[in-house]
N, C-alpha and C positions, 0 to 999 in steps of 0.2 A: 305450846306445851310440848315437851319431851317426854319419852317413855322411858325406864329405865327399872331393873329389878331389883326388886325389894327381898327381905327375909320371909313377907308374907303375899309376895306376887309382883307383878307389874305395876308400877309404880308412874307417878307423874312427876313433873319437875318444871318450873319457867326455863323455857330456851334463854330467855335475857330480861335484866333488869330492866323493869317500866320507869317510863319516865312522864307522868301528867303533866306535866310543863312542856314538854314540847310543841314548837311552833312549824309553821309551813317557813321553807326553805326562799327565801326573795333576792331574784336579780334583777338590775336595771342595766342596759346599755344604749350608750348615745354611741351612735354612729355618723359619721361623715364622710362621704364619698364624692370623687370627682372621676368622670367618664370625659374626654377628649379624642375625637377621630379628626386625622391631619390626611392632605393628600389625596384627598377623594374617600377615605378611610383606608387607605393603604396601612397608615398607622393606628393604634388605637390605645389607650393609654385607660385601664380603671387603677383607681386608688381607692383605697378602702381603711379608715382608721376608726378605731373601738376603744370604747372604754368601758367595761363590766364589772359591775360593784354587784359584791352578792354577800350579804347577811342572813344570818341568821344558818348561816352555814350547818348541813346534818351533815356528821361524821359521828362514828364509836370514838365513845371514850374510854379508851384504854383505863382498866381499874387495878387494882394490884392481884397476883394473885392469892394474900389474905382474905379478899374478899371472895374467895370462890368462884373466880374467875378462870380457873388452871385445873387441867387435872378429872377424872370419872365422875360424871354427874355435875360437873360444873356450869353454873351461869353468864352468860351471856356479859362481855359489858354493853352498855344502856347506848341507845341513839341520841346524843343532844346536839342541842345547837349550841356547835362547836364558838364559834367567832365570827369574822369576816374577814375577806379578802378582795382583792383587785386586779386584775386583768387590763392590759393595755396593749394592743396592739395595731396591727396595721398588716396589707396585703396591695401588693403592684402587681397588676397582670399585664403585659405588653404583648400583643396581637402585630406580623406585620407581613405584607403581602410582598416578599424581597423582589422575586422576578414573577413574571405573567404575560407569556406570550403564546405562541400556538400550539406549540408543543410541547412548554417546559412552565413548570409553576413550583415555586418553594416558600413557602407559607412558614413563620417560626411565632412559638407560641415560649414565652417568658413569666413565672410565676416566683415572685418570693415575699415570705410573708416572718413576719416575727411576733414573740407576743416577751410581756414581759407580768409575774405572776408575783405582788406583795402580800403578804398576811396584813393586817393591817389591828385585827387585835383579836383576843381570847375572851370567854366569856370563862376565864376561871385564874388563880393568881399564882397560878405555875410561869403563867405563860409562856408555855413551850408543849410541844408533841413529841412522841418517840415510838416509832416503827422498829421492833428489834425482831430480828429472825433469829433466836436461841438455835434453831435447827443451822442457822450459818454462823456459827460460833458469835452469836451475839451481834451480829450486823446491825447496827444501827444509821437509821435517817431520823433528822431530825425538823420540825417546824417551827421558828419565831418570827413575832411579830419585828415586820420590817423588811424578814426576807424571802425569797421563795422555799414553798413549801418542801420538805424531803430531802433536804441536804446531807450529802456521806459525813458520816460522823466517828474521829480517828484520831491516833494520834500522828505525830511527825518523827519518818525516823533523819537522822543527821550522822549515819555511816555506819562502823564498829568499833568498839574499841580494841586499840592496838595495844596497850600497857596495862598495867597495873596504877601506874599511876596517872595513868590519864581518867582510871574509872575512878579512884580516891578522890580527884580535884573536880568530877562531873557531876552532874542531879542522876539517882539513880532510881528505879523501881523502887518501894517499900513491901511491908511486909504485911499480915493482918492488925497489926496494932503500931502502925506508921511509922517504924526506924527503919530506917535502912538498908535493902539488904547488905551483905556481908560480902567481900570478897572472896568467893569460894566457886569452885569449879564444878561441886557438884549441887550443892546447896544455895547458889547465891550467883554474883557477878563475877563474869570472867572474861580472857582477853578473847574476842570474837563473839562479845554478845553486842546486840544493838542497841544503840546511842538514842534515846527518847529525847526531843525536843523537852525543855522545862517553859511555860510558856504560860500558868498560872498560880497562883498564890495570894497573898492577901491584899487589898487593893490592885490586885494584878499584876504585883511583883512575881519574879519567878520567885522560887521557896526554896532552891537547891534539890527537889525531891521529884520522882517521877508519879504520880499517880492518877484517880480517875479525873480530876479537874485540871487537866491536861490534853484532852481529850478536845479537837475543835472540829471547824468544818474543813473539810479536806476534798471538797467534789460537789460538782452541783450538774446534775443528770441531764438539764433542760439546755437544748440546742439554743444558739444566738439568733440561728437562720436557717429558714428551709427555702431551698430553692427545686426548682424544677423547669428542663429544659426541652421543647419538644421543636423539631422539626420536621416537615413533612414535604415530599418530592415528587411531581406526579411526571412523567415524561409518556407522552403519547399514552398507551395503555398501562402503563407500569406506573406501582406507585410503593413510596417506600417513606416509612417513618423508623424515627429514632427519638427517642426518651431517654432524658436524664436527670438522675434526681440526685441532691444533696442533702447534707445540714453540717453545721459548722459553729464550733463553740461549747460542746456539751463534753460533759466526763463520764467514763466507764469504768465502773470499779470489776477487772479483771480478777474474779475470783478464783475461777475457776488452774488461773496461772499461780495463784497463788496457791493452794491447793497442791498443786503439782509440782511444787516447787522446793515443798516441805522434805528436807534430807531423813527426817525425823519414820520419814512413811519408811525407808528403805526394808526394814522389819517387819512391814505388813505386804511388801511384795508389792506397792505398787507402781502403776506408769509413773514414771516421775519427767519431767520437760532437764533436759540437759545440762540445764543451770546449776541445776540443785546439785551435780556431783562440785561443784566450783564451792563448796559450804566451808567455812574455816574450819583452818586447823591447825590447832594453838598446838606450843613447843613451849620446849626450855631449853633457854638457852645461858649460859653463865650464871645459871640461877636465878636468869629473868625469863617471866614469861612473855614469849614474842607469836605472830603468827606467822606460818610456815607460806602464804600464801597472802601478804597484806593488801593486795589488789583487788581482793573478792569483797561483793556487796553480801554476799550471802552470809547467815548469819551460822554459828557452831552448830552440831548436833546436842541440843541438851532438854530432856525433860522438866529442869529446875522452874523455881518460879520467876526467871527472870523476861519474860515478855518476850520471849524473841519470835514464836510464833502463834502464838497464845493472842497478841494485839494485831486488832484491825488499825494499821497505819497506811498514809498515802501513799507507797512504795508501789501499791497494784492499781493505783487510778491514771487513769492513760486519755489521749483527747480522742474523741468519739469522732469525731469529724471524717468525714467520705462522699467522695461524688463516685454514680454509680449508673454504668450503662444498664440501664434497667431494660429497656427492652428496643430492639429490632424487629421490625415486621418489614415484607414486600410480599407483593401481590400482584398479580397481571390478568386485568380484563379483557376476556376476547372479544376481537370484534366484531360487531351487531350484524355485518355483512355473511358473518358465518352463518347465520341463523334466519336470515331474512327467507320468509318464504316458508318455513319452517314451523308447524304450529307446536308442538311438541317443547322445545328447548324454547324460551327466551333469551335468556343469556347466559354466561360462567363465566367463575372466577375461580383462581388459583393463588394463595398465600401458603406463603412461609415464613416461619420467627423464632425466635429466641428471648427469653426472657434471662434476667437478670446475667447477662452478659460477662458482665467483668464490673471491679469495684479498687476506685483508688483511696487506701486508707492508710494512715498509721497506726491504726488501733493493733496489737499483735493479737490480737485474738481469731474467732474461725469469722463473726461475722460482728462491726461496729452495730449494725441496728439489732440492741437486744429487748428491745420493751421493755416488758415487766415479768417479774419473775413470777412464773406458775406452780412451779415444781410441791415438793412437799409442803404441807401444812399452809400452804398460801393461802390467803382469802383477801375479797377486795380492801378488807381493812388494815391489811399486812404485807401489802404485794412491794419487794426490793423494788425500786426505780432504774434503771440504770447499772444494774449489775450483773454481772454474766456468769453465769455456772453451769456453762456447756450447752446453750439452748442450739440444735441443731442448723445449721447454715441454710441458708437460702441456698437452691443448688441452681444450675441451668439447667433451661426448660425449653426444647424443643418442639415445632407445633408445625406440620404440615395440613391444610386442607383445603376441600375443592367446592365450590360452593356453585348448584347449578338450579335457577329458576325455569320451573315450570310452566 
């Protein structure tokens, strides 16, 4: 129960809609693993493969906000048992003793594991989920049966348009009662707005028109591969490891660049990323309208209701993928002959390291591993996957110390 005030005091209210039917939540997995040590065990080889089937899956069900789900003193929606889904995976660890002699040893340690995550069905006849952050202009992830869960959901852009009469002969935005918009610069379509894929319609013809069943999957958050690299070097007293870690195949919807990129801010003053002065800039010319700049991806400065910055499309999803010197450490044992004789001191040791090193990405943003999104109004039933709005960089971390037994 919730507190809340009344015209006659302090008031009570359901945090959420009850649900008597709900059930405990049931997984199963079969595992199979195979351990092989070659060489004396110099080498060592685990494999690890899963299968996890989980029914009766608890998740919030999103309700509308008609039902008092939105908004002062509103309820909760209800815990059900959402569907089921499935999980299949697999992990290789490779252990190997490279060199081993009197004074030198190098030891590497190899881990990569993948999984792969199907919905498999709903226990309701949408079947489909939607994760929308309204606070990120309507961000939506979505879930169906078949695929993995939280997929970026957007449309497609396919450039801008250069002419007048390249937007006449194209599928263009509509309006609130589905014509058209109009060719108009301030009201409608014009030369340097963006070019919306048309990609459904009835039986899934296109329809000539741009609107919300248009709208696909454009990003899927979940890496193909994580790996992780570690080797370890001991020579005489001195010892030194290195760590590195990956993943490879997952999308990051750079928001944040997109955000920054809006020519539209310059009137609110703010940072804007470089690009965005590159924005077209339609002319006329012979009494046609042309763009002064037809090279730019960026789309006019216009308030209109023409989508241009208004739609979440794949323009900002980027590949996530980076291998990253995560960490450095050495250390040097002194030796026991220092101390022999000595009740006081056992022995010491001296380390130094560095964390997070350096990171090879193409992602352009501050840091590829973004989680999940925290920030406003997030909660575990709402949390973006894979999308970035400035969460602060991992930085390098410096670390000396002395460590001496008594």
């Amino acid at each position: 129960m919730l507190t809340g005030a009344t015209p006659t005091g302090t008031g009570f209210l359901p945090g959420r809609y009850k649900n008597p039917g709900i059930q405990w939540e049931e997984t199963k997995t079969n595992n199979f693993g195979v351990n092989l040590g070659l060489f004396n065990n110099r080498v060592n080889f685990e494999f690890d493969y899963y299968i996890k089937n989980t029914d009766n899956l608890l998740l919030e069900n999103p309700l509308p906000w008609y039902m008092g789900t939105n908004g002062t003193g509103a309820v909760g929606s209800p815990q059900v048992n959402i569907g089921s889904l499935q999980n299949k995976g697999w992990g290789l660890t490779v252990n190997t003793i490279n060199i081993n002699n009197k004074n030198f040893k190098w030891e590497s340690n190899l881990n990569l594991s993948a999984f792969k995550t199907k919905i498999k069905k709903f226990n309701s006849d949408a079947a489909l989920i939607d994760r929308t952050s309204w606070w990120l202009n309507d961000w939506t992830q979505r879930s169906v049966v078949g695929q993995a869960p939280w997929l970026f959901r957007g449309y497609i852009e396919e450039g801008l348009f250069t002419s007048i009469d390249e937007i006449e002969k194209s599928p263009v935005p509509v309006d609130n009662n589905g014509d058209r918009l109009p060719v108009d610069e301030a009201n409608g379509l014009w030369v340097g707005d963006v070019k919306f894929k048309d990609i459904s319609g009835p039986a899934g013809v296109p329809d000539g028109i741009i609107d919300v069943n248009d709208r696909t999957f454009i990003g899927n958050p979940w890496p193909k591969l994580f790996a992780g690299f570690t080797n370890s070097f001991t020579y005489k007293e001195f010892s030194l490891s290195i760590l590195i870690t990956s993943t490879y195949g997952n999308d990051i919807y750079n928001y944040l660049a997109r955000t920054n990129s809006n020519p539209n801010n310059i009137n609110l003053s703010r940072n804007l990323l470089i690009g965005a002065m590159q924005y077209a800039r339609p002319n006329t010319e012979d009494g046609q309208a042309i763009l002064d700049n037809p090279e730019t991806t960026v789309p006019r400065i216009s308030y209109g209701p023409n989508g241009n910055y208004a739609n979440i499309t794949n323009k900002w999803v980027e590949d996530g993928s980076f291998i990253r010197i995560k960490n450095i450490s050495l250390s040097y044992s002194f030796p026991q002959d220092l101390f022999s004789g000595k009740t006081l001191v056992k022995d010491a040791r001296m380390s130094v390291g560095i964390q997070n090193v350096a990171t090879i990405t193409g992602y352009k943003g501050f840091d590829p591993e973004v989680g999940a999104y925290v920030g406003r109004d997030a909660s575990a039933s709402n949390q973006a996957i894979g999308l970035d709005y400035g969460r602060y960089p991992l930085t390098p971390i410096y670390t000396f110390s002395v460590g001496i037994n008594f």
